[in-house]
MDTraj code that builds the backbone (N, CA, C; nanometers):
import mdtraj as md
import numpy as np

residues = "UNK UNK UNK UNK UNK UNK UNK UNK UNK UNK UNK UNK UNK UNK UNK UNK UNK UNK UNK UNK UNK UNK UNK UNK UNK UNK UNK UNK UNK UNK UNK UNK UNK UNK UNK UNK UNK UNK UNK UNK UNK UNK UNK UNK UNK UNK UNK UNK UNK UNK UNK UNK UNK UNK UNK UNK UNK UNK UNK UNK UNK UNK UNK UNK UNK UNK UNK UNK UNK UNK UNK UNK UNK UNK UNK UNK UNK UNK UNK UNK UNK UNK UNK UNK UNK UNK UNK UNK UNK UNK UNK UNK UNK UNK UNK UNK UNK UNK UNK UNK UNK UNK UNK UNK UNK UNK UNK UNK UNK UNK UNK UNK UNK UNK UNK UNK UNK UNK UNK UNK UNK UNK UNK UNK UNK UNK UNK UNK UNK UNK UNK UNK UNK UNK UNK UNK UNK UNK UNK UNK UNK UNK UNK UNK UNK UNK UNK UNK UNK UNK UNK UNK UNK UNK UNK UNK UNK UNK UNK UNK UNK UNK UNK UNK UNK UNK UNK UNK UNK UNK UNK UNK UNK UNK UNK UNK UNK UNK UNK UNK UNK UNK UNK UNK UNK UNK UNK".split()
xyz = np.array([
    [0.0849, -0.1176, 0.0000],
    [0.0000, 0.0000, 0.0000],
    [0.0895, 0.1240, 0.0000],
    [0.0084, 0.2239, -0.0233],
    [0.1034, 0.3662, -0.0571],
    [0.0862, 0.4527, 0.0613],
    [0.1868, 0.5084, 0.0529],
    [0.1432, 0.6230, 0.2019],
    [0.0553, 0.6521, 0.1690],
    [0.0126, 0.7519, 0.0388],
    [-0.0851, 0.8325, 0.0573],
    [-0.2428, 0.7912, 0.0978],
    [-0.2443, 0.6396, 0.0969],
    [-0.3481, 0.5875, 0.1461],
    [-0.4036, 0.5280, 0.2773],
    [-0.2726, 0.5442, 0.3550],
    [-0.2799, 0.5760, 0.5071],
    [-0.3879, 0.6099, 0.5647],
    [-0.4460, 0.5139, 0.6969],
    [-0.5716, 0.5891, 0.7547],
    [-0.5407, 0.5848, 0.8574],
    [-0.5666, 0.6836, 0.9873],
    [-0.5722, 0.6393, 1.1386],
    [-0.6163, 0.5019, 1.1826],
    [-0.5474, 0.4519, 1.2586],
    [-0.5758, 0.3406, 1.2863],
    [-0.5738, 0.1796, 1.2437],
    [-0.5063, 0.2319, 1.1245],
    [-0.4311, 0.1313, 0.9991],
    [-0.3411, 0.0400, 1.1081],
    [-0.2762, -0.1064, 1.1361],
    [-0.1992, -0.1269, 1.1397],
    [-0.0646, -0.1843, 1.0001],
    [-0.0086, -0.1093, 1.0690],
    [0.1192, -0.1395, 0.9388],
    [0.2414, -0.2511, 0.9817],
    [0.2695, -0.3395, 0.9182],
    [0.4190, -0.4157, 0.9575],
    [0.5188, -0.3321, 0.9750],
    [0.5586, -0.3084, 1.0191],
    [0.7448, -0.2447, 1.0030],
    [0.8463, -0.3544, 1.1123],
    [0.9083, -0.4197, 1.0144],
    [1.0343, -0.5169, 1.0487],
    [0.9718, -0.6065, 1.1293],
    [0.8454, -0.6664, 1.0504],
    [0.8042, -0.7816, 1.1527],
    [0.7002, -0.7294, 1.2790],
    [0.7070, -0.5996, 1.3097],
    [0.6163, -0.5764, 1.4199],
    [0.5067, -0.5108, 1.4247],
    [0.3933, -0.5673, 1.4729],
    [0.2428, -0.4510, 1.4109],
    [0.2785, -0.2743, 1.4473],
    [0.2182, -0.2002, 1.4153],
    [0.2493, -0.0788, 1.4645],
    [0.1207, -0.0034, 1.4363],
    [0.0166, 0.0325, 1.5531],
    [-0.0983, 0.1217, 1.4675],
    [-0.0454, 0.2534, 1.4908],
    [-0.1356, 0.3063, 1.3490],
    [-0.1457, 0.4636, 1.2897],
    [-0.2208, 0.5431, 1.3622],
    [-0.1903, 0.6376, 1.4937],
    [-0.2384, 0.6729, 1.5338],
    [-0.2507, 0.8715, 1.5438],
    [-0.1096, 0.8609, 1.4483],
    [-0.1378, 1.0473, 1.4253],
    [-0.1034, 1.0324, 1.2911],
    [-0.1607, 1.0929, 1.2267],
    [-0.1661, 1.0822, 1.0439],
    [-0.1379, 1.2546, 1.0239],
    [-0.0619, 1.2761, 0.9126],
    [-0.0791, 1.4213, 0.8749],
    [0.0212, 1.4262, 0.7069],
    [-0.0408, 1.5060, 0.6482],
    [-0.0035, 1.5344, 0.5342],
    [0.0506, 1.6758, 0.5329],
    [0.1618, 1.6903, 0.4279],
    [0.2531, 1.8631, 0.4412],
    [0.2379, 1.8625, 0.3042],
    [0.1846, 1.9234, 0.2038],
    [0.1737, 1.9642, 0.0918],
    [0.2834, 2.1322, 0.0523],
    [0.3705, 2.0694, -0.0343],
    [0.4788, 2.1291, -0.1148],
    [0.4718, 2.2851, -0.0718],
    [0.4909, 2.4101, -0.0809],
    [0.4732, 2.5389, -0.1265],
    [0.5022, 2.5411, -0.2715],
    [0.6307, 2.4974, -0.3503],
    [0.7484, 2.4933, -0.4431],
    [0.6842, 2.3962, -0.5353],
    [0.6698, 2.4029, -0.6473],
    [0.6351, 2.3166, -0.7868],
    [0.7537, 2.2490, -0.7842],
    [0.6548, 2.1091, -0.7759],
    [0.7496, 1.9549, -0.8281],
    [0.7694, 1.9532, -0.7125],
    [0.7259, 1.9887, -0.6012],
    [0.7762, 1.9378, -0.4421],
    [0.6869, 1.8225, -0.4357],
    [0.7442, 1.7137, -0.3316],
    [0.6289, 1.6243, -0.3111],
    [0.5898, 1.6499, -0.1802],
    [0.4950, 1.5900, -0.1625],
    [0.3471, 1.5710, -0.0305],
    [0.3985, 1.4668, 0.0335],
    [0.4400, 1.5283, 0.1401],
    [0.4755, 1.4258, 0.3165],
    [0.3840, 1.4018, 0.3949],
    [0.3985, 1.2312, 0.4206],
    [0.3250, 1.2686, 0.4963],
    [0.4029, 1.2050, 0.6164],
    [0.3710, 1.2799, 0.7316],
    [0.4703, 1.2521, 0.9106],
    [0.3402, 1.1465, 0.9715],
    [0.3672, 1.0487, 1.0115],
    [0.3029, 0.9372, 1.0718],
    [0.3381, 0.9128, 1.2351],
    [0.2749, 0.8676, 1.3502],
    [0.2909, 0.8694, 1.4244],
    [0.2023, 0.7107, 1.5067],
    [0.3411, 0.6365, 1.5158],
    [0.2747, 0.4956, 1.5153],
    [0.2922, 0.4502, 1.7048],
    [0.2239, 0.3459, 1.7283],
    [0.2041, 0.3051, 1.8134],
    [0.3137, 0.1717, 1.8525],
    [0.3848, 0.1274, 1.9006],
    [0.4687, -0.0506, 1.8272],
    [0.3477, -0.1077, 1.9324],
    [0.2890, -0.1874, 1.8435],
    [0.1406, -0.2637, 1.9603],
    [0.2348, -0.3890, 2.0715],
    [0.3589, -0.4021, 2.0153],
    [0.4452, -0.4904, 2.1333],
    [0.4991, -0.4240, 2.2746],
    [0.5557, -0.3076, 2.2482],
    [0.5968, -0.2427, 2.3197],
    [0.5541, -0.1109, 2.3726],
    [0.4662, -0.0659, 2.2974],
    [0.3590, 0.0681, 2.3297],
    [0.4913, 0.1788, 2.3220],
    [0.5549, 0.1429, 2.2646],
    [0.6459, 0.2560, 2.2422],
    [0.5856, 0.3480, 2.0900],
    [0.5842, 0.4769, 2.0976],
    [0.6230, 0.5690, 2.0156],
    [0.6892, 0.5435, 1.8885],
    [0.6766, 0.5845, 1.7624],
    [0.7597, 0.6094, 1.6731],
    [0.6802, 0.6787, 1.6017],
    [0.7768, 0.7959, 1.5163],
    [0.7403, 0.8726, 1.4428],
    [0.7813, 0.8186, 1.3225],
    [0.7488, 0.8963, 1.1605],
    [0.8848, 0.8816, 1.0468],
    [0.7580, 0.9188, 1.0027],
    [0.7919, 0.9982, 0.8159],
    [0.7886, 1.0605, 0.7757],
    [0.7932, 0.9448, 0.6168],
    [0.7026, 0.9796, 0.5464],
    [0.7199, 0.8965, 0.3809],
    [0.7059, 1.0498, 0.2881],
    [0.7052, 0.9962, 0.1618],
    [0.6910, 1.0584, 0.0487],
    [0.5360, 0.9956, 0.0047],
    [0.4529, 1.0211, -0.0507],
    [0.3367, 0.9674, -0.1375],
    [0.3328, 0.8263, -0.2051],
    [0.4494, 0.8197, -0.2848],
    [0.3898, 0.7036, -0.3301],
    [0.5396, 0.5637, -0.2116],
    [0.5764, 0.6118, -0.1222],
    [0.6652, 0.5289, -0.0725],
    [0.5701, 0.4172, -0.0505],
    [0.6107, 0.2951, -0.0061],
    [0.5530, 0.1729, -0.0147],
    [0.5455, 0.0899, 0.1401],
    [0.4554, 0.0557, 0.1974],
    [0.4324, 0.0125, 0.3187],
    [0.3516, -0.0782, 0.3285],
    [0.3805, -0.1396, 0.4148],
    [0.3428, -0.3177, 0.4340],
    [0.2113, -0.3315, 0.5443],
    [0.1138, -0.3304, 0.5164],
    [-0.0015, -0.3511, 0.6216],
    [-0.0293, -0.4896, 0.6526],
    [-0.0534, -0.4889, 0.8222],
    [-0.0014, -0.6164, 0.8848],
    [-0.1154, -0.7326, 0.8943],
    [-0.0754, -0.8227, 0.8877],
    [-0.1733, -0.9184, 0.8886],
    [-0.2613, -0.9459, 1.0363],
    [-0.3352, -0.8334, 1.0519],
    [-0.4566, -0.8973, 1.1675],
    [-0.5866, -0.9172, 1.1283],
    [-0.6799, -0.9117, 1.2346],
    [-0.8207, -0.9149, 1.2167],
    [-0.8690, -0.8554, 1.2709],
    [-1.0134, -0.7797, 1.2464],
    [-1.0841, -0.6808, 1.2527],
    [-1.2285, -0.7159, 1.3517],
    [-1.2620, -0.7316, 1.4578],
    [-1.3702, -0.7876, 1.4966],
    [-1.4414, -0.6618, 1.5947],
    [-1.5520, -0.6696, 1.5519],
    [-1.6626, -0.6079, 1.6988],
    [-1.6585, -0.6802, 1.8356],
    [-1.6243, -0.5934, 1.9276],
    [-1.6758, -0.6358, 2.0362],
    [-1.7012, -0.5685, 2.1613],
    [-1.7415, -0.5650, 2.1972],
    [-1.8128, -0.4856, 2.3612],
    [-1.7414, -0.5385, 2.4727],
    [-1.7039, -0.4207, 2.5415],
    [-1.6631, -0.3569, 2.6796],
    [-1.7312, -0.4478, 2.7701],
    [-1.6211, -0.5441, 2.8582],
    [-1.6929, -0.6472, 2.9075],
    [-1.6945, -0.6019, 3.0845],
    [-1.5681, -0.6013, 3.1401],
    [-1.5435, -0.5552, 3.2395],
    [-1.3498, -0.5479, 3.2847],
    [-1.3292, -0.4847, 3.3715],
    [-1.2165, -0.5217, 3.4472],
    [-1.1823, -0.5588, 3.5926],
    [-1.0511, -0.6178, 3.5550],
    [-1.0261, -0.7244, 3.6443],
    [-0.8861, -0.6347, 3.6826],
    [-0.8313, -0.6245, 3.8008],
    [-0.6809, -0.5690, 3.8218],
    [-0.6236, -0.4671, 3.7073],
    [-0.5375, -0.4727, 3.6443],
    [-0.4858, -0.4518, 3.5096],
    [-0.5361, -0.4817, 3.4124],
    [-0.6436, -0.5799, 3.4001],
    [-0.6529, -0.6112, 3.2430],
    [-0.8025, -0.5814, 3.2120],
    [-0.8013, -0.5376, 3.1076],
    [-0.9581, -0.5479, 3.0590],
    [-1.0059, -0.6030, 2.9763],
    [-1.1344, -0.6829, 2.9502],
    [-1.1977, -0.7550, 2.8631],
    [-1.3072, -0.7089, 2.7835],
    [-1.2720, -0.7786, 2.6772],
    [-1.3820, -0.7779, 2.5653],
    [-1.4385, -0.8510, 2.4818],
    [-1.5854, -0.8679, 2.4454],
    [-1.6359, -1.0016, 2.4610],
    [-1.6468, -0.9600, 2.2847],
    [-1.6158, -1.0573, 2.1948],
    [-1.6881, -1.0389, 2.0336],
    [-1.8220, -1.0534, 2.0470],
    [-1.8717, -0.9461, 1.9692],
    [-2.0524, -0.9932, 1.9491],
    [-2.0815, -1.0715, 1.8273],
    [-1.9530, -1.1472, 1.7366],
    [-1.9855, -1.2273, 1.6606],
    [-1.9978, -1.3748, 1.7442],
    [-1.8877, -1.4319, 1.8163],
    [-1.8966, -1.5757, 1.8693],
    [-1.8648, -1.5970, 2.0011],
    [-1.8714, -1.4531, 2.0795],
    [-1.8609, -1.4717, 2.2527],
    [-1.7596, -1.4954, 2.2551],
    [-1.6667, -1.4691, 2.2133],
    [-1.5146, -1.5039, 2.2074],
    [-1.4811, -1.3616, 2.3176],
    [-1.3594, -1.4066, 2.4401],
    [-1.3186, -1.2830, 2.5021],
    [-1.1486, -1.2579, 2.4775],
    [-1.1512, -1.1459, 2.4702],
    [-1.0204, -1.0733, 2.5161],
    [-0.9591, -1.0416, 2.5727],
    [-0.8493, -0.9853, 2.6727],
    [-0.7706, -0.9374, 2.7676],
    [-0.6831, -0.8531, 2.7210],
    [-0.7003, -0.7346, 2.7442],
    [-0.5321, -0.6508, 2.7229],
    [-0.5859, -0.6039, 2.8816],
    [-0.4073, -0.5494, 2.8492],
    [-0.3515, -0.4786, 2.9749],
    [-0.3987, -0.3374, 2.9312],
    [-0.4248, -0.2521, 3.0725],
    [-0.4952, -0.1369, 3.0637],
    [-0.3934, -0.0321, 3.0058],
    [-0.2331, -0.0640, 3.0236],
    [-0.1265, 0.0824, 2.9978],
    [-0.1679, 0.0731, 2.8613],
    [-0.1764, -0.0758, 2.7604],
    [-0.2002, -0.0638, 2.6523],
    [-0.3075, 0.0149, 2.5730],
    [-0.4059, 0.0622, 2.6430],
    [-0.4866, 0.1453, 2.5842],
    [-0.5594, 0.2381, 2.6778],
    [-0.4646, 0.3090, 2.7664],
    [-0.4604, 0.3759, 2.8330],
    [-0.5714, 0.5017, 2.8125],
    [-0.5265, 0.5521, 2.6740],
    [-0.5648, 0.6549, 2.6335],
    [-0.7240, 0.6326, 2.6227],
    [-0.8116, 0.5522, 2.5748],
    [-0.9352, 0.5223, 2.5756],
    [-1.0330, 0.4811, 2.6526],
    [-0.9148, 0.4264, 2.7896],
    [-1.0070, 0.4026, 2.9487],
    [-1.1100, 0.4878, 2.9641],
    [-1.0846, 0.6257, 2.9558],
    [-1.2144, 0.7019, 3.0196],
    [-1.3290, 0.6994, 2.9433],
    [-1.3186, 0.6197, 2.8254],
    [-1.4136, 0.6479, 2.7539],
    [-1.4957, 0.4810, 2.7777],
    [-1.4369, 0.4329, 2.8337],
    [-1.4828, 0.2699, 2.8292],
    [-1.6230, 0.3005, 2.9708],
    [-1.7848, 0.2590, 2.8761],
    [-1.9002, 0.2799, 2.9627],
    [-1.9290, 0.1327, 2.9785],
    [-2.0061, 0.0673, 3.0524],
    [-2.0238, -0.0638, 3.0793],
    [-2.1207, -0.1157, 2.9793],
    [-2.0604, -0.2289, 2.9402],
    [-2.1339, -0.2952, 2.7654],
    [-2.1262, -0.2191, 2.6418],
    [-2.0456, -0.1126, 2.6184],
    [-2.0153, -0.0178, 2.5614],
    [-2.0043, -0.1091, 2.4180],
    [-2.0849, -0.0654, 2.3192],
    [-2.0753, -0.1269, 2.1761],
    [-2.0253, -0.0567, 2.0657],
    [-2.0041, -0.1010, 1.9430],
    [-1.9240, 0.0074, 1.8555],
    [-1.8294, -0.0401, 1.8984],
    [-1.6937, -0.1061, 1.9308],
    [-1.5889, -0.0833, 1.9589],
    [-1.4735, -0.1779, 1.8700],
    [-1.3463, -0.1503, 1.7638],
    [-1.3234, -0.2582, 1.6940],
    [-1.2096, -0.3677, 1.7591],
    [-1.2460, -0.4707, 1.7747],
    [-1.0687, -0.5163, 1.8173],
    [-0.9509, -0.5261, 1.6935],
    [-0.8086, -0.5011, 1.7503],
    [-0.7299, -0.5373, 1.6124],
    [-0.6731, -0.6668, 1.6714],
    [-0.6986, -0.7647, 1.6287],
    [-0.6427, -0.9529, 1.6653],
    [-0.5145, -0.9847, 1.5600],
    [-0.4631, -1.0134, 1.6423],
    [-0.3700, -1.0965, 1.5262],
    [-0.3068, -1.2633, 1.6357],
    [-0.2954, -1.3145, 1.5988],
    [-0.2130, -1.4556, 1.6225],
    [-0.3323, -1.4671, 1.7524],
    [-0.4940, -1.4457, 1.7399],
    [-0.6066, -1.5091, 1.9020],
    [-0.4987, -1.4068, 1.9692],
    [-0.4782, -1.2739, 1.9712],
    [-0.4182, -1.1940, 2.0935],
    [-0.4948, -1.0582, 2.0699],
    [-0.5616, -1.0309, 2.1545],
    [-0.6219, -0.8372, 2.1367],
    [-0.4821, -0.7597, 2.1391],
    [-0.4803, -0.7008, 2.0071],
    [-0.3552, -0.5664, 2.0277],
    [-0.3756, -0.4214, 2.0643],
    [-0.5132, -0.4188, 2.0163],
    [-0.5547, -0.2832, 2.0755],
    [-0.7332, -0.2479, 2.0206],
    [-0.7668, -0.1576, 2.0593],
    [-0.9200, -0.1046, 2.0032],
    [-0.9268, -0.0034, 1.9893],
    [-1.0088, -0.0145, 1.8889],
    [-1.0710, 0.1161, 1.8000],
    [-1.1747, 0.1649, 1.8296],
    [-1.2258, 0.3067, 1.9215],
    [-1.3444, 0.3220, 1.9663],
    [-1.4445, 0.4187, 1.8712],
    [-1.5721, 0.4047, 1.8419],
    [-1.6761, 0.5017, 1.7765],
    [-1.6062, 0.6314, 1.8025],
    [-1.6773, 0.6874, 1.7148],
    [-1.6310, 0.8143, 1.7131],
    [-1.6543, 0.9227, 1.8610],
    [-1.8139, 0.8782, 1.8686],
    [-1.8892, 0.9370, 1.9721],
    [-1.9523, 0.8170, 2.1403],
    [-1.9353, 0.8771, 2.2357],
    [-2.0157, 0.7735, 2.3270],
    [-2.0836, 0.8627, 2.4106],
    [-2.1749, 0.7715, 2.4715],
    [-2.2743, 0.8302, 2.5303],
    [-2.2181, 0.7957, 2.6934],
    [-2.2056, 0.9362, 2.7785],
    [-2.1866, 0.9178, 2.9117],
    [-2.2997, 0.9964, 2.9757],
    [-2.2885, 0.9763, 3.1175],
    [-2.3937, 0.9950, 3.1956],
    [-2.3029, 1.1578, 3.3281],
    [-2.3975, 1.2783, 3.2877],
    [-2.3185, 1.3362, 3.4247],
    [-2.2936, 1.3196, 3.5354],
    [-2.2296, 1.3005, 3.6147],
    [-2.2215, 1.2209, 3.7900],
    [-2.2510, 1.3591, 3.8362],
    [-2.1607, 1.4695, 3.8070],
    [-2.1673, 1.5587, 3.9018],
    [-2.1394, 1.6919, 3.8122],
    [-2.1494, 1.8279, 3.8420],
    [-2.1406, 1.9267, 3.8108],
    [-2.2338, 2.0793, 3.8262],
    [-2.1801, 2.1796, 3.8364],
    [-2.2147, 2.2687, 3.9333],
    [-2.3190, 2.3495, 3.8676],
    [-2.4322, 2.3818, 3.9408],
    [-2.5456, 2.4212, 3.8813],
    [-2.5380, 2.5285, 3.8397],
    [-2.6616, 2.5758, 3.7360],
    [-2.6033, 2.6911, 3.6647],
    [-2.6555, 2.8095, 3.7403],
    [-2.5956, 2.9580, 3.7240],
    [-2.6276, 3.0481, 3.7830],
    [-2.7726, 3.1065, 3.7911],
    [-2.8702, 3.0676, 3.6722],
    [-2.9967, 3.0563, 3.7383],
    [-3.0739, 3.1499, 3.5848],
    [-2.9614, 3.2593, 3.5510],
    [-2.9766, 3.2984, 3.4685],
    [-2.9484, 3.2891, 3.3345],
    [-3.0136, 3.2980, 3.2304],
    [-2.9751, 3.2620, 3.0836],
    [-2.8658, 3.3890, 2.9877],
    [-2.7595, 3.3511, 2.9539],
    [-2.7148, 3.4052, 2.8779],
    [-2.6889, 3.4005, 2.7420],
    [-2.6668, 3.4824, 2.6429],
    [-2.6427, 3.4618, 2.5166],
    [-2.5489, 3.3816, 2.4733],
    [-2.4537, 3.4201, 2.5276],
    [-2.3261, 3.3135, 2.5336],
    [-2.3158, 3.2097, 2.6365],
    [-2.2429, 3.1139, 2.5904],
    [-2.2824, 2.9692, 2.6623],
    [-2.1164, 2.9497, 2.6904],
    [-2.1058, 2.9466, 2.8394],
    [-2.0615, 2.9843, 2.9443],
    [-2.0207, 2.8057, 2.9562],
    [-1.9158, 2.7840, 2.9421],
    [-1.8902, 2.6289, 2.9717],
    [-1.8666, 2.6107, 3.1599],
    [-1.9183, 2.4794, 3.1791],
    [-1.8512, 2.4474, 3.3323],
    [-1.8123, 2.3278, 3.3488],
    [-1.7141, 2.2823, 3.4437],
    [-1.6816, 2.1735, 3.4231],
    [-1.7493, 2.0563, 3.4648],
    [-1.7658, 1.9242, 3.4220],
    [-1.8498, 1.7974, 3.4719],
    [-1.7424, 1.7062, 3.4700],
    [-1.8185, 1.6357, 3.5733],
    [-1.7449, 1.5002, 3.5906],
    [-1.8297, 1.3468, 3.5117],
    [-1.8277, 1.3234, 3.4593],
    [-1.8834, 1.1762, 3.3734],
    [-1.8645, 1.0439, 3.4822],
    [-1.9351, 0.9472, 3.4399],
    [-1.9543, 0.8165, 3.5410],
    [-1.8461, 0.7217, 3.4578],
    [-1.7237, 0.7926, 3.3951],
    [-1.6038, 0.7103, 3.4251],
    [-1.4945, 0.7761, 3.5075],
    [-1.4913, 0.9319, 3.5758],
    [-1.4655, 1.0031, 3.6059],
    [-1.3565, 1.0837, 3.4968],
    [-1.3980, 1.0813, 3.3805],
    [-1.3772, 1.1431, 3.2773],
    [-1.4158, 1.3031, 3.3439],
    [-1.3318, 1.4153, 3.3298],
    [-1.3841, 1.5475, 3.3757],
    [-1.3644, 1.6056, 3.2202],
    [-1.5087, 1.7276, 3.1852],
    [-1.4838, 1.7924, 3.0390],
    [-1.5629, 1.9101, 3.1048],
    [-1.5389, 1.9605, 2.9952],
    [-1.6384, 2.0901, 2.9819],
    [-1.7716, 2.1332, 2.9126],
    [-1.8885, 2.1537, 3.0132],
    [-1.9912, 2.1434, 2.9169],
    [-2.0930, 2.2495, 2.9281],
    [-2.1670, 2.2554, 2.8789],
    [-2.2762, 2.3829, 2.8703],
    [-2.3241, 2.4281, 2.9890],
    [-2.3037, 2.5809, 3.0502],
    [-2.4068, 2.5742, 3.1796],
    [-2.5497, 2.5244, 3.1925],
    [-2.5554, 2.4717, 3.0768],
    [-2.7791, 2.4613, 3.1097],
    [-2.7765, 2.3010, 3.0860],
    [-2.6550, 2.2008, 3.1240],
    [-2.6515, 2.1122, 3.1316],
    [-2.6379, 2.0564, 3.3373],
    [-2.7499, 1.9668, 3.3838],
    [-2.7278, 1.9154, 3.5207],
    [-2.6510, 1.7497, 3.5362],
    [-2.6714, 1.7400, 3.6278],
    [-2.6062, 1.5855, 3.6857],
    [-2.7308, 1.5221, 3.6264],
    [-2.7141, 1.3802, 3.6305],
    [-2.8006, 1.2794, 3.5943],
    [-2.8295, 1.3341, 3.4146],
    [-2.7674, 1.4312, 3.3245],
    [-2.8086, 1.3893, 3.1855],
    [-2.7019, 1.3074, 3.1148],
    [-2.7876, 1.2902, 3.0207],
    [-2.6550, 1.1688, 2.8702],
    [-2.6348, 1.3160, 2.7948],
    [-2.5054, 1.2897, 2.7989],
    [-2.4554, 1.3305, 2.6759],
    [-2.3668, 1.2364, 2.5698],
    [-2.3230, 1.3095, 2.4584],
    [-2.2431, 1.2761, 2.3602],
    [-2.1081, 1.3503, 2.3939],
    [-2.0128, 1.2106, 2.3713],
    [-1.8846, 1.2876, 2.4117],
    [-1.7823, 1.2393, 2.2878],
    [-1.7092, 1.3627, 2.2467],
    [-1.6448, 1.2532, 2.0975],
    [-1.4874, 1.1857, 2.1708],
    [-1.5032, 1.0701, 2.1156],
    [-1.3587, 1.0057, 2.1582],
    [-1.2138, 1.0404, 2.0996],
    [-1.2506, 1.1541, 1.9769],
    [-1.1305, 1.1943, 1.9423],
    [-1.0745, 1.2950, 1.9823],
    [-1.1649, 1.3759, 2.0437],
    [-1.1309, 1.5218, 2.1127],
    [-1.1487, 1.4787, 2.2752],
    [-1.2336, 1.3984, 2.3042],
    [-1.2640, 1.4479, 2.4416],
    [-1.3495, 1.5451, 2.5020],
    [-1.3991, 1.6287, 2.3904],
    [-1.4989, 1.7050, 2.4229],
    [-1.6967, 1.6783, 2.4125],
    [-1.7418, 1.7968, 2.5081],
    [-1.8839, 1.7796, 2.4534],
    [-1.9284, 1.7867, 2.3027],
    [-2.0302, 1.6887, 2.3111],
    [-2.0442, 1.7043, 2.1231],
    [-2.2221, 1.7125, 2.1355],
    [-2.3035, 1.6830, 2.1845],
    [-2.4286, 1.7172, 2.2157],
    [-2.5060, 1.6239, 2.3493],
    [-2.6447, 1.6940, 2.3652],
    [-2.6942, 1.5961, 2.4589],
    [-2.7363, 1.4973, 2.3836],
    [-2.7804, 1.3537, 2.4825],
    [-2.7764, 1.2300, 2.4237],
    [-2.9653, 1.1915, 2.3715],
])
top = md.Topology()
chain = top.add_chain()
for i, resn in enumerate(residues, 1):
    res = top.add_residue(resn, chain, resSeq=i)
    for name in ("N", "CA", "C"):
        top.add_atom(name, md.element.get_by_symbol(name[0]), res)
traj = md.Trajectory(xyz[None], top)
């Protein structure tokens, strides 16, 4: 496959080891006859280490042999968390540092979610764009309506803390996007 066809969340081989695509960006030329970079920012799914590097358009890259399955947010145990496929009840285990970044977003039975499998091992997940959380707590609004919408902070029932509309209370759903972290509407 070609760089330029790179997607977030792609895993790619490099020297034998999966690696997902987790910051993608393209630099387009100023200068005629320049080429289009694009800077990649991979995950090593063995070691959760970092790596950056940088291709040209049509450079050539090896996408890794896993599998793609649905499955729902089962529960956790110590360190590890599970996930059950909603194709054959099949479960999973990763360790939580491994997908650290998406804990707060993990709601109980939480669906939408992709696993990447390779060799019967979860390497990591891919979450919806958007999830639906519940407010635990956050400070009531001043009573009065303003034109401008005055953010305050909430706490969510994973203790996820964001910022959200004053004319929002405890006990509503909202929509929260998993790529920002921010409010995206009520639910």
């Amino acid at each position: 496959m070609k760089a330029n066809e790179l997607k977030r969340g792609m895993i790619i081989d490099i020297e034998g080891v999966p690696h997902l695509i987790r910051q993608l960006e393209g630099k387009s030329p100023s200068s005629r006859g320049g080429v289009t970079m694009y800077k990649v920012r991979y995950t090593n799914l063995a070691t959760q280490q970092k790596l950056d590097e940088a291709y040209k358009g049509d450079d050539v890259v090896r996408i890794a042999d896993c599998v793609r399955t649905n499955v729902q947010y089962s529960y956790r145990e110590d360190d590890t968390l599970y996930f059950m496929s909603t194709d054959d009840y099949s479960q999973y285990g990763i360790n939580a540092e491994q997908i650290e970044d998406d804990i707060p977003f993990l709601t109980d039975q939480l669906d939408g979610i992709t696993a990447l499998i390779m060799d019967e091992r979860l390497l990591g997940i891919e979450l919806p764009q958007s999830v639906v959380m519940e407010i635990v707590s956050t400070p009531s609004s001043g009573g009065s309506a303003s034109a401008t919408a005055r953010p305050k902070p909430a706490v969510l029932n994973t203790g996820l803390e964001i910022q959200v509309p004053e004319y929002l209370s405890s006990g509503e759903k909202i929509k929260v996007s998993t790529v920002t972290g921010k409010f995206v509407s009520r639910a």
